[in-house]
C-alpha positions in Angstrom: -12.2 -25.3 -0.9 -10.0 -25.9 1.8 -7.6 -23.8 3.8 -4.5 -24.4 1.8 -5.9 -23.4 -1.5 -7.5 -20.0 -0.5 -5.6 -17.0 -2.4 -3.4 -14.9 -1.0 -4.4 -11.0 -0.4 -2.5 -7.9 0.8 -4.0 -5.7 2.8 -3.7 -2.0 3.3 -4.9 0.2 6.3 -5.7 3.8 6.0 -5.3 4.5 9.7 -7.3 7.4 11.3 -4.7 10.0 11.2 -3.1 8.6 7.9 -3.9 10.6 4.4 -3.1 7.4 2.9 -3.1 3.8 2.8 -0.4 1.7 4.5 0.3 -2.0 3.8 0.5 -3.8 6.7 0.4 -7.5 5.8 -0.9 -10.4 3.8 -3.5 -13.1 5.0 -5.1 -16.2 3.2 -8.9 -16.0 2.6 -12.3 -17.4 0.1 -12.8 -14.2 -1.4 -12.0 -10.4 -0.9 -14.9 -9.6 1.7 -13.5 -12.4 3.9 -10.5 -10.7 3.4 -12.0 -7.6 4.5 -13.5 -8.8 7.5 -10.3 -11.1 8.8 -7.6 -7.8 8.2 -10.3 -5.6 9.8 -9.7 -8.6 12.9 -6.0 -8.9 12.8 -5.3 -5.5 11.8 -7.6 -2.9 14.0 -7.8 -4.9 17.0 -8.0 -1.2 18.2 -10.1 0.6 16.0 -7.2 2.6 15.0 -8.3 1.8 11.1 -10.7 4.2 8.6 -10.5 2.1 5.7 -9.4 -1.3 4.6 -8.1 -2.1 1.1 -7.8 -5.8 0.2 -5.7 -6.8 -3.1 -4.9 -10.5 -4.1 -1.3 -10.8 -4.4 -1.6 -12.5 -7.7 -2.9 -9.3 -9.1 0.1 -7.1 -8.1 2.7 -6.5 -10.5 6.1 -5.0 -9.2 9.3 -3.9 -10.4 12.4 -6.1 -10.7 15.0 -5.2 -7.8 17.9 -6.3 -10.6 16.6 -3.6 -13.1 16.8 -0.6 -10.9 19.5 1.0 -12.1 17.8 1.7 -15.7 14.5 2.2 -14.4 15.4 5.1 -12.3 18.5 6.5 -13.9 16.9 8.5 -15.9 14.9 10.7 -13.3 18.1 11.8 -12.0 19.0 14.1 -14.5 15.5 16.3 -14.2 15.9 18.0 -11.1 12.5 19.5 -11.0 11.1 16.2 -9.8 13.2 16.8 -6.6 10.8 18.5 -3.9 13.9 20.9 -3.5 13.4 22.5 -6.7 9.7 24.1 -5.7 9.0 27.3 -3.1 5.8 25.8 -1.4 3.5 28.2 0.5 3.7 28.0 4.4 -0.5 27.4 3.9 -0.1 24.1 2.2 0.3 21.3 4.5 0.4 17.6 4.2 3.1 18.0 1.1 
């Protein structure tokens, strides 16, 4: 298999004072723990990473930038999905 025909995977870093998982960029490799290995290369040069998550771009499904005015119209309306709408305790943290 050559070079050109490897698939495609995004990767996302958890860094080490991160609660979650940031994607920081796509690279070409054989198979998912190449994938791991190369991002953990180009990614953590500096050690600065606590967990690696590969996904091949192929698999990801996303939204349609043209259709965003029906798909999220309708949580406008329901104001207790704001984060304004909720007292939260001075003890919680990381909300």
């Amino acid at each position: 298999m050559s070079n050109k025909n490897w698939p495609l995977f995004e990767i996302f870093i958890r860094s080490r004072q991160g609660l979650s998982h940031k994607h920081v960029g796509s690279l070409h490799a054989a198979d998912a723990e190449m994938a791991i290995e190369n991002a953990r290369d180009v990614y953590t040069r500096r050690q600065e990473g606590e967990s690696i998550w590969v996904v091949p771009a192929s698999e990801i499904t996303a939204s349609s930038p043209d259709k965003k005015d029906s798909m999220y119209d309708p949580a406008n309306d329901k104001i207790y999905r704001h984060p304004t709408f909720y007292d939260l305790p001075d003890e919680l943290k990381h909300m």
